[in-house]
C-alpha angles and dihedrals in degrees: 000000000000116000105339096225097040097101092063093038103046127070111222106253125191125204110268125227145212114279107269085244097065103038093053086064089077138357101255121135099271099201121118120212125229127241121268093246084052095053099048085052091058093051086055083067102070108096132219098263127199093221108005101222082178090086096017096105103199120158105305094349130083139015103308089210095056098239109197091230109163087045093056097040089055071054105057094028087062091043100249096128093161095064084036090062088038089060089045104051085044085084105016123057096185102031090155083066097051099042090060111039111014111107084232103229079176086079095041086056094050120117101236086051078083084073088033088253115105134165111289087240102143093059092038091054089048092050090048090057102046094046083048085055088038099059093027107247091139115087140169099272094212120191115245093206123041114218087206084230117140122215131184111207104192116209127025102229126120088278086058097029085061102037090055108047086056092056102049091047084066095051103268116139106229135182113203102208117201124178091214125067101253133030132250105081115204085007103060098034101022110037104066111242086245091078097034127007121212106240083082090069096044093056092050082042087053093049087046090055100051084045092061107270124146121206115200104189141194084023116132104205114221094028098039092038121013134243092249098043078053098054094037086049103047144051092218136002122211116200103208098155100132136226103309116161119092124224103240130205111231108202149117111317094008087141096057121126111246095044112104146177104245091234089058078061112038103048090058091060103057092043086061089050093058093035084245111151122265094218118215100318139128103263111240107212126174100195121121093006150109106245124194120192110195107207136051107227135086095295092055094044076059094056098051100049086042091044090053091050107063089046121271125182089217138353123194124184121212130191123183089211117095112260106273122234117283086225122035116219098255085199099056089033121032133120084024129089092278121221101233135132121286127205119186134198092255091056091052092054087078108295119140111218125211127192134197091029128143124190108218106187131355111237123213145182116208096353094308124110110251106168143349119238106221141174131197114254131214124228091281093050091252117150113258104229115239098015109096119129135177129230137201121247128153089176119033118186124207108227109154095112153244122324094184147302122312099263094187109098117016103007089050089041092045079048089216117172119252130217119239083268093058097245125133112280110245135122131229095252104051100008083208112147114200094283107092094220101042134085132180142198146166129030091338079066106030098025127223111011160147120285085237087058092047094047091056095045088062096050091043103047093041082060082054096045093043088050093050089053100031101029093228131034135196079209104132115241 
């Protein structure tokens, strides 16, 4: 694949990006592309494996939506960059989404990360996919022949987003119903706009449309339109509505002014970015003061760039985790998803970082939070006597997570069975749960995951829903 010496001739090189202390001036993507020469060298690179882990999604390794990489890096590598997107696009339906914000386990999997230097294929695939905009190679696929089947997809994230455009390219009419008043879930209103900016959505938004899909926004299934109008309505229904509810952290001074959950936060951020309306809420604001995110994943990274950018005096991230190797064992881990240090851009913009820390009760002065009272953990997240400390926070964000889907409201009036997690019952051939009628996919089946992840269960699950009404489908697994 690609040149077959180019592995040994060629030097990994990342995509660069713009200095910390410009980018926190806006909240514009940062990244810098590489040049077109650059990025045919990269795909030199790929060697010509004997079995390629890099698209071999299995379990925590590999690309979950099977991404045929070495193909499209021979592709790029021999300047054919319109095949390449047509192979691409083949098993990813949103890979401008995934080349900017998925962690990329396809490049922990790949052969040269045994010697830490893998094939650059986060940033080709995302270079594949915005020449492919650029030149327009990428048009609305629109069915000859309707089925007059009706679907309702419910919720517009990158799971529905998926799952519908695959039906509707086989002639099913769909309504992608969203209770906000744009799609993208977790994309549009999670993800800051620093690390993907939302035009990318609306253009997707724009080709569904002229492929026959439908978006009914700003309507909460199960409360604006009921679960049994749904069912009577519709051939099939498609819960696709995410992870939502938030792990709290039920301590001393939880109820202060001033602790939130980081998706109270983050959300308000991006909608003034796009001069949405924040609705009647409490705005959340960062600037001139001491912010505190509780919590050491993606949500919290977020945070903290978010966090930088409206101004704080000082943000400090704690997880409650210890601090993970700098350097993973390649021979107990590869090709798996490795457990090693990571260090993100927003870290790197002026955040301190602590591990192995545990806050043990919110302080406050006049209803308002004014400092955490924390202590150090063991291993065994035991409290290590004699080393609490306190720190100062006039704002503190909750990002530990996700526990399952809101099950007040559609999922308690459709009556479908849940798993011990709390996550919609459905398995990963039919994604039925144990309404006839009713399928799932995405974070609301497998709980808190990776947009990847999210982007396969809707394929997947709209083959199952098209052979259920059509009994076949040329929909690919």
């Amino acid at each position: 694949m690609g040149k077959v010496t180019g592995f040994l001739e060629i030097e990994r090189r990342e995509r660069s990006s713009r200095s910390a202390a410009d980018r926190i001036r806006n909240y514009k993507e940062f990244v810098i592309p590489p040049s077109q020469q650059e990025l045919r060298n990269q795909a030199a690179r790929c060697m010509d494996c004997g079995i390629p882990f890099c698209h071999d999604a299995e379990g925590l390794r590999g690309c979950p939506v099977n991404n045929q990489i070495p193909d499209w890096n021979d592709l790029v590598y021999n300047s054919n960059w319109k095949q390449a997107s047509a192979n691409l696009h083949s098993t990813n339906n949103f890979p401008e989404f995934t080349g900017r914000i998925c962690p990329a386990p396809c490049e922990a999997s790949c052969t040269l990360n045994l010697i830490d230097e893998p094939v650059t294929i986060k940033s080709i695939e995302c270079a594949i996919v915005d020449k492919a905009w650029r030149k327009g190679w990428i048009r609305p696929e629109i069915a000859k022949i309707k089925t007059g089947k009706k679907i309702a997809v419910i919720g517009a994230g990158p799971a529905g987003m998926a799952c519908a455009q695959q039906l509707a390219r086989v002639g099913h009419k769909v309504h992608l119903i969203e209770k906000n008043a744009k799609a993208g879930g977790l994309l549009r209103y999670g993800i800051p706009d620093f690390k993907m900016e939302k035009h990318h959505i609306d253009q997707r938004v724009a080709q569904m449309e002229l492929e026959g899909v439908k978006f009914i926004y700003n309507n909460n299934a199960g409360i604006d339109i009921s679960a049994k109008k749904l069912l009577k309505k519709y051939d099939a229904i498609i819960l696709t509505g995410g992870a939502e509810k938030p792990r709290d952290l039920p301590i001393e001074g939880r109820d202060l002014s001033g602790v939130h959950y980081a998706m109270d936060f983050l959300p308000q951020q991006n909608r003034r970015v796009s001069n949405e309306p924040l609705g009647e809420v409490e705005p959340i604001v960062a600037s001139g003061r001491h912010v505190v995110v509780i919590g050491g994943g993606d949500t919290g990274s977020d945070c903290i760039g978010t966090s930088i950018r409206q101004g704080a005096l000082s943000v400090t991230q704690l997880e409650i985790m210890p601090m993970p190797p700098q350097k993973e064992d390649k021979q107990s881990s590869w090709p798996n998803w490795p457990l090693k240090l990571r260090t993100s851009s927003s870290h790197d913009e002026g955040a301190s970082r602590e591990f192995a820390v545990m806050t043990s009760s919110f302080t406050g002065k006049s209803g308002h939070v004014n400092g955490l009272n924390c202590v150090r953990v063991d291993d065994k997240f035991k409290p290590i006597e004699g080393s609490e400390f306190t720190l100062k926070a006039d704002l503190v964000l909750l990002a530990m997570g996700f526990v399952a889907p809101i099950y007040k409201g559609l999922l308690e009036k459709l009556g479908v069975d849940l798993d011990e997690r709390g996550n919609v019952l459905a398995d990963t051939n039919e994604y039925k749960t144990s309404h006839p009628k009713v399928f799932c996919a995405g974070d609301m089946r497998r709980g808190q995951s990776l947009v990847v992840w999210a982007i396969r269960e809707g394929r997947q699950a709209a083959r199952a829903v098209d052979i259920e009404l059509m009994g076949s489908s040329n929909l690919p697994k």
